[in-house]
C-alpha positions as CSV (number, residue, x, y, z in Angstrom):
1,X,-18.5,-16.6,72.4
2,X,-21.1,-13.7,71.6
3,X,-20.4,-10.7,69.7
4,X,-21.0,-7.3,71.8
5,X,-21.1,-5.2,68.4
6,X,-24.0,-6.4,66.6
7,X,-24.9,-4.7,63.7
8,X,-28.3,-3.0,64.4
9,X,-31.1,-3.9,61.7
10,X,-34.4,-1.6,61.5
11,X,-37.3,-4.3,60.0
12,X,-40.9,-3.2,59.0
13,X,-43.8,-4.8,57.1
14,X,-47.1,-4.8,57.5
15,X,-47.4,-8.2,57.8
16,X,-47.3,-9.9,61.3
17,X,-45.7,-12.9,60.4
18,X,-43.0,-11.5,57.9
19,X,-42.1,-9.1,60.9
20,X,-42.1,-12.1,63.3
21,X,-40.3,-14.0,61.0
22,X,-37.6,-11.2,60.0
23,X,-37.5,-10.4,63.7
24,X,-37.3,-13.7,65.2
25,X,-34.0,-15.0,62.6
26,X,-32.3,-11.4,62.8
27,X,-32.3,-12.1,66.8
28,X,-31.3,-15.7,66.4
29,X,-28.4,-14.7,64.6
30,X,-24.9,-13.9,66.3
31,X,-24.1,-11.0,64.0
32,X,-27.6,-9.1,64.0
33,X,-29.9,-7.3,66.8
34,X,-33.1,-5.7,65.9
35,X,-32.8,-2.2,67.5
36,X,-36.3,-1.2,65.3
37,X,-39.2,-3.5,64.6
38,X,-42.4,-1.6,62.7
39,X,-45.8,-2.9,61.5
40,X,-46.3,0.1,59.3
41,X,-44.9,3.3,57.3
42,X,-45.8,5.6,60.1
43,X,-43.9,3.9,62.6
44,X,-41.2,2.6,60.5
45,X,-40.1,6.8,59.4
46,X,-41.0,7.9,63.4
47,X,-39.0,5.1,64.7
48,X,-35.7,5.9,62.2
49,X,-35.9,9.3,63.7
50,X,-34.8,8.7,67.0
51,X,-32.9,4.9,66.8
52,X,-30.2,4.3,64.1
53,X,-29.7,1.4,62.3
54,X,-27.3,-0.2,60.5
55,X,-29.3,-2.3,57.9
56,X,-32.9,-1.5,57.2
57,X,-34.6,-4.7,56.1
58,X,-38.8,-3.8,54.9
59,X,-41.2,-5.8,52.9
60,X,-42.3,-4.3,50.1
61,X,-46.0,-4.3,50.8
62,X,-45.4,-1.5,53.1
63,X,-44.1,0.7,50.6
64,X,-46.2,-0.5,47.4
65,X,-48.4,2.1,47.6
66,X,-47.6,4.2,44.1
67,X,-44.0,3.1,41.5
68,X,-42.5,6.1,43.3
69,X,-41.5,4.6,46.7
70,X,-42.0,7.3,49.0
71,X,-41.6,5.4,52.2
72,X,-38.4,3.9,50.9
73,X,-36.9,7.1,50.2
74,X,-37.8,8.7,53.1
75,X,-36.2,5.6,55.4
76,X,-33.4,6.5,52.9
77,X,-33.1,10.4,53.8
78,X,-33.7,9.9,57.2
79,X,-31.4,7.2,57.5
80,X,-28.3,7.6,54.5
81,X,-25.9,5.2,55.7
82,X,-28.0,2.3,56.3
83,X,-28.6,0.1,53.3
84,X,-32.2,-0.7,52.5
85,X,-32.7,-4.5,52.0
86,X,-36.3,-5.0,50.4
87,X,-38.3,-8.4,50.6
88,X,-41.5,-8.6,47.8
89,X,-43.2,-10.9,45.8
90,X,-43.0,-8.4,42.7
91,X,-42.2,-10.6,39.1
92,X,-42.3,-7.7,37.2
93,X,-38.5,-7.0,35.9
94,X,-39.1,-3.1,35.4
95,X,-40.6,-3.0,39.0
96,X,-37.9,-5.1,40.4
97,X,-35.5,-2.2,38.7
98,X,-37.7,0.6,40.2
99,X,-37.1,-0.7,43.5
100,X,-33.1,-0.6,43.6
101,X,-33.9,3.1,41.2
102,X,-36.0,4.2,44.4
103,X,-32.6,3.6,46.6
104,X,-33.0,-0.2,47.7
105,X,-29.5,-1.8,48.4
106,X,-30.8,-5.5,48.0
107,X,-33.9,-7.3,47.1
108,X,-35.3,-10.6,48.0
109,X,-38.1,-12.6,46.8
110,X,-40.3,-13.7,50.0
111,X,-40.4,-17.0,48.1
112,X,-36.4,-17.0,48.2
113,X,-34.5,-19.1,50.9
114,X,-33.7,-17.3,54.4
115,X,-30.2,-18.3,53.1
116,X,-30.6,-15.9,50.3
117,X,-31.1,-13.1,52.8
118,X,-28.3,-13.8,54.3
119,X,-26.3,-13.5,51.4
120,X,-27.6,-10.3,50.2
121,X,-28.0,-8.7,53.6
122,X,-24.0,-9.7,53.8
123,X,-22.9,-8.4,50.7
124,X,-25.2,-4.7,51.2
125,X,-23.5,-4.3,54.4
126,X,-19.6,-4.6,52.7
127,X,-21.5,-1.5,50.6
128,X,-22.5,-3.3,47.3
129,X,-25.1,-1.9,45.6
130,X,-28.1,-3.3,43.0
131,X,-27.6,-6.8,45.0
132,X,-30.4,-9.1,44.0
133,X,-31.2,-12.6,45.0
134,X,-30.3,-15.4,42.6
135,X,-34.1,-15.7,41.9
136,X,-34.8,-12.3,41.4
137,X,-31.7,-12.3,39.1
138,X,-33.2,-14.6,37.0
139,X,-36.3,-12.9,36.8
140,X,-34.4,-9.5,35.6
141,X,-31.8,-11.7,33.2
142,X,-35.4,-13.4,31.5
143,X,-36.6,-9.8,30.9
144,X,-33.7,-8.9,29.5
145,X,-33.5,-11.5,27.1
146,X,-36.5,-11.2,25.4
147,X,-36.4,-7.6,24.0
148,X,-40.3,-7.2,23.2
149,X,-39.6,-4.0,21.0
150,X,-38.1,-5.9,18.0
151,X,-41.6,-6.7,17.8
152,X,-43.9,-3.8,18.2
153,X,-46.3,-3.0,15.6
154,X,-46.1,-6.8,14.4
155,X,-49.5,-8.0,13.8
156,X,-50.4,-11.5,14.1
157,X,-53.3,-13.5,12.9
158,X,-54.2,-16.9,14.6
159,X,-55.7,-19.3,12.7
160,X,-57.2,-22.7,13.5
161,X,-54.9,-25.6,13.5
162,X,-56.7,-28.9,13.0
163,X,-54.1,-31.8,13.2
164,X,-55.2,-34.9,11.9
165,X,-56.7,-37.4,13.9
């Protein structure tokens, strides 16, 4: 049995093959339907105004452009009920934060499992919010743990070690 109500997902990236890719497992999938595929920003914001989704999934790349995340927040003014659902390669623990700041729902590592997606993309759409992937999780929890201001303004001085032979 197939569903009739689908829940509409609006993809972008600039990348062919991550668009492929999200597009081609988003269609495969019993509870999604693409309603909006877009290879760039321009099309991604033109496209939002006239077809609604429900879930807007975009790699990061299109949107990497300055920390302030303009194309994001405009999908997000454009589109305020749809949760935004961001796929990057970004390690970086304060940029990983700046993306959910800027209004992303979810993020994903592009290294992360498809199943991972899944999981995210399902718990954004029962309206969580700051939802990471388990490896982007652990990439913010590391940050965290080390707390380099306990050691500003420490100097330290390197000298040779010579361990006997």
């Amino acid at each position: 049995m197939t569903r009739t109500n689908k829940i509409k997902v609006v993809v972008a990236s600039d990348q062919p093959v991550v668009l492929s890719g999200l597009q081609n497992w988003f269609d495969t999938h019993e509870r999604y339907r693409v309603s909006v595929c877009a290879p760039n920003a321009e099309l991604l914001l033109s496209r939002l105004e006239h077809a609604a989704g429900e879930l807007i999934v975009m790699a990061c790349t299109i949107d990497s452009s300055s920390e302030a995340w303009p194309v994001m927040r405009e999908a997000r003014r454009r589109s305020p009920d749809a949760p935004i659902v961001v796929l990057t390669l970004q390690t970086d623990a304060h940029q990983l934060r700046a993306i959910h700041t800027a209004g992303a729902a979810g993020i994903v590592s592009k290294h992360d499992d498809v199943r991972e997606l899944e999981r995210v993309c399902s718990r954004v759409l029962s309206g969580m919010t700051q939802v990471m992937s388990k490896s982007v999780a652990a990439l913010c929890d590391a940050a965290r743990s080390f707390d380099g201001a306990a050691y500003r303004g420490v100097r330290l001085t390197v000298k040779a070690f010579n361990a006997p032979s």
